[in-house]
C-alpha atoms as one frame of an Amber mdcrd trajectory, in Angstrom:
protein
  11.258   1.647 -40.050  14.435   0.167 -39.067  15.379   3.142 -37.007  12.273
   2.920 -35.234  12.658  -0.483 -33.991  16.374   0.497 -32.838  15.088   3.124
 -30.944  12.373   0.716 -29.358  14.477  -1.834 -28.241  17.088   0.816 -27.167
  14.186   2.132 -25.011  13.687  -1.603 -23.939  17.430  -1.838 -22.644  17.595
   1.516 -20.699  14.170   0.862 -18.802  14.682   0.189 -15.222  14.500  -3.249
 -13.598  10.238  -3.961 -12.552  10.192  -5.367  -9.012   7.426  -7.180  -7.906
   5.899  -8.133  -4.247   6.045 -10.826  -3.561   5.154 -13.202  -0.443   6.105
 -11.793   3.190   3.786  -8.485   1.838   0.905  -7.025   3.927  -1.189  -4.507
   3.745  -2.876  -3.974   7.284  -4.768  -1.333   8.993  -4.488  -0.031  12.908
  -7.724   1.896  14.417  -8.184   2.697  18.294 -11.254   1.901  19.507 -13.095
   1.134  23.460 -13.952  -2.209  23.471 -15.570  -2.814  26.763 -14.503   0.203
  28.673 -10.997  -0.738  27.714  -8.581   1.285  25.400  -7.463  -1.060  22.337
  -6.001  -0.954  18.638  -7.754  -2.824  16.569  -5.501  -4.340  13.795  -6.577
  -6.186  10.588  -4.094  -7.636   7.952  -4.005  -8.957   4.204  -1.130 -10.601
   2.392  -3.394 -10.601  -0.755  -1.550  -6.912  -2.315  -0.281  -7.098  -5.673
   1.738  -3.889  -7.009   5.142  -3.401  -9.282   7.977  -0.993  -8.049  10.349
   0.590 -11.390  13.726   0.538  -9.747  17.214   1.101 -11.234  20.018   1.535
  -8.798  21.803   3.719 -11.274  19.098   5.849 -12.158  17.259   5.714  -8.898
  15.343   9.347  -9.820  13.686   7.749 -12.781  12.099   5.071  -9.983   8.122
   4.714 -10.245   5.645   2.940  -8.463   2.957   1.106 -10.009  -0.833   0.776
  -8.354  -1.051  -1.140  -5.564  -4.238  -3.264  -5.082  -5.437  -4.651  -1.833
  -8.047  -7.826  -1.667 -10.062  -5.770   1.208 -11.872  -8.895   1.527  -8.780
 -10.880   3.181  -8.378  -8.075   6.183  -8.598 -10.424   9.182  -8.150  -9.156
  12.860  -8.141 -11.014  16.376 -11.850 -10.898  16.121 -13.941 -12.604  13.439
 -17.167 -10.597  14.404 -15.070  -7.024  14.000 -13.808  -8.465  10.649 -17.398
  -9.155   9.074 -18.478  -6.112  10.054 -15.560  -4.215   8.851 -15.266  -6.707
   5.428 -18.741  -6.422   4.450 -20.310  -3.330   6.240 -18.119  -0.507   6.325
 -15.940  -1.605   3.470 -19.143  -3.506   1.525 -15.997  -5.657   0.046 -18.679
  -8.845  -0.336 -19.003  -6.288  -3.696 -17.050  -6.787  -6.516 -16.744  -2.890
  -7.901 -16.049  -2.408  -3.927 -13.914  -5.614  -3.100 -10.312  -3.906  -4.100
  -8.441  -1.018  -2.006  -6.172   0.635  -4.741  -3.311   3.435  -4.568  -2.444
   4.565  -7.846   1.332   6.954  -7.007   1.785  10.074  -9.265   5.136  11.204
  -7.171   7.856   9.770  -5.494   9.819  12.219  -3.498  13.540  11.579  -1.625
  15.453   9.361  -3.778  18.885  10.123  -4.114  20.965  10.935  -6.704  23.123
   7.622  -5.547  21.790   4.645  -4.218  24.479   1.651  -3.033  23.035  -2.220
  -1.804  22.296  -2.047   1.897  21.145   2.024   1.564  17.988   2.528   3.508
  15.859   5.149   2.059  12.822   8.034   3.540  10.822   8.746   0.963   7.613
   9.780   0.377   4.917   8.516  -1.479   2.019  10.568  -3.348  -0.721   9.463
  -4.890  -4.709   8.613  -5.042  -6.283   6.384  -2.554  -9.405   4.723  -3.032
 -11.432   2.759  -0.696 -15.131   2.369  -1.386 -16.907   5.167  -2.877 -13.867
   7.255  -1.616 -11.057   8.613  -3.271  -8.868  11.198  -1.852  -4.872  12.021
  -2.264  -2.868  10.112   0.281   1.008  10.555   1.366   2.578   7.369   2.326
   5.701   7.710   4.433   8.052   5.336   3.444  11.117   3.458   4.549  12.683
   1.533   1.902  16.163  -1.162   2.368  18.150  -2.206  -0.632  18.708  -5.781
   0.085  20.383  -6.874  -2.734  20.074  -6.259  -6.492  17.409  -8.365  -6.671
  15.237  -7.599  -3.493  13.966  -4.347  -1.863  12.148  -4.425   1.506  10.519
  -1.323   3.546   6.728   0.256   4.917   4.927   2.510   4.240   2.419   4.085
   5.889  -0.011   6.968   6.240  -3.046   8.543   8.258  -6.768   8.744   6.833
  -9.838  10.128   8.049 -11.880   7.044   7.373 -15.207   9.721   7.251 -13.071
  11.881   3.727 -13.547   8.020   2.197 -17.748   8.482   2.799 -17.329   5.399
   5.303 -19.643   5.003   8.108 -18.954   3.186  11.430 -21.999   1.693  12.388
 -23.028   1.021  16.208 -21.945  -2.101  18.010 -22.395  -4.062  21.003 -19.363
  -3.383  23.534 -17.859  -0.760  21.654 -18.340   2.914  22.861 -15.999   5.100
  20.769 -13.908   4.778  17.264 -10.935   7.118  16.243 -11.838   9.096  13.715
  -8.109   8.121  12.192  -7.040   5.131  10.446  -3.092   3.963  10.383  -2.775
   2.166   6.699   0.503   0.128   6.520   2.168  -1.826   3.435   5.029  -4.135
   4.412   6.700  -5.187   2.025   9.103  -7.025   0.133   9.448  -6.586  -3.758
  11.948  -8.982  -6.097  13.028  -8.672  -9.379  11.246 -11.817 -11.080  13.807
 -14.705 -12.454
């Protein structure tokens, strides 16, 4: 029994550091649309995103992400009557089981062997992404600065078909055409709590 607990709390020590994010983190999307005969991007950002990043400088293969949970009710663009439509009819986020945009990583790919304070790191990002009804793997590309011990700042992003998710783009006044490709970006910052 006493061996048992050794070996816990020897497990305990030798787990890496758990970052969290923390303000300054948001999740946001980018879509290009026609909006009155004109070519524009719409963007829509959240800083409600909660999610846990396993880091240890000295061990940085051994670094895992944990799931990543967007409040898809938050996502507010540069126009409020895009937003409700986007909020509650194409995302039907005004629904609890539908309300939270979650990426649960299986892989992290890139890390080096060695990673020194001020190293900025490509990596990439696997894992399942599920928005609405939909759940499909998604790659995020990701760009990752060691601050300081304590704090780790990057983004990540990748490209969806929003249609693989089941999600419909309904018609509306003064827009003619939607890409059929979303941009989802996470910028963020993630500390080690005190």
């Amino acid at each position: 029994m006493l061996a048992l607990a050794a070996a816990a709390a020897l497990a305990q020590d030798t787990e890496a550091p758990v970052f969290q994010l923390v303000e300054g983190t948001e999740a946001r999307y980018l879509i290009d649309e026609v909006f009155r005969r004109r070519d524009t991007t719409a963007v829509a950002v959240t800083p409600l995103v909660t999610g846990t990043v396993q880091f240890d400088r000295n061990d940085p293969l051994s670094t895992s992400v944990g799931t990543i949970t967007i409040d898809a009710r938050d996502l507010k663009g540069d126009r409020r009557a895009r937003d409700r439509v986007v909020v509650r009819r194409i995302l039907n986020a005004g629904l609890d089981k539908y309300r939270y945009i979650t990426f649960e990583p299986t892989a992290v790919a890139g890390m080096p062997s060695l990673v020194q304070v001020g190293d900025t790191l490509e990596l990439q990002i696997t894992g399942m992404l599920r928005v609405r009804n939909g759940r499909q793997e998604a790659v995020f590309d990701t760009t990752v600065t060691v601050v300081s011990e304590t704090e780790l700042q990057g983004l990540a992003s990748t490209t969806i078909r929003w249609r693989d998710y089941s999600l419909r783009i309904p018609s509306w006044p003064g827009v003619s055409w939607v890409a059929d490709e979303v941009i989802l970006e996470l910028a963020f910052t993630a500390v080690l709590p005190d």
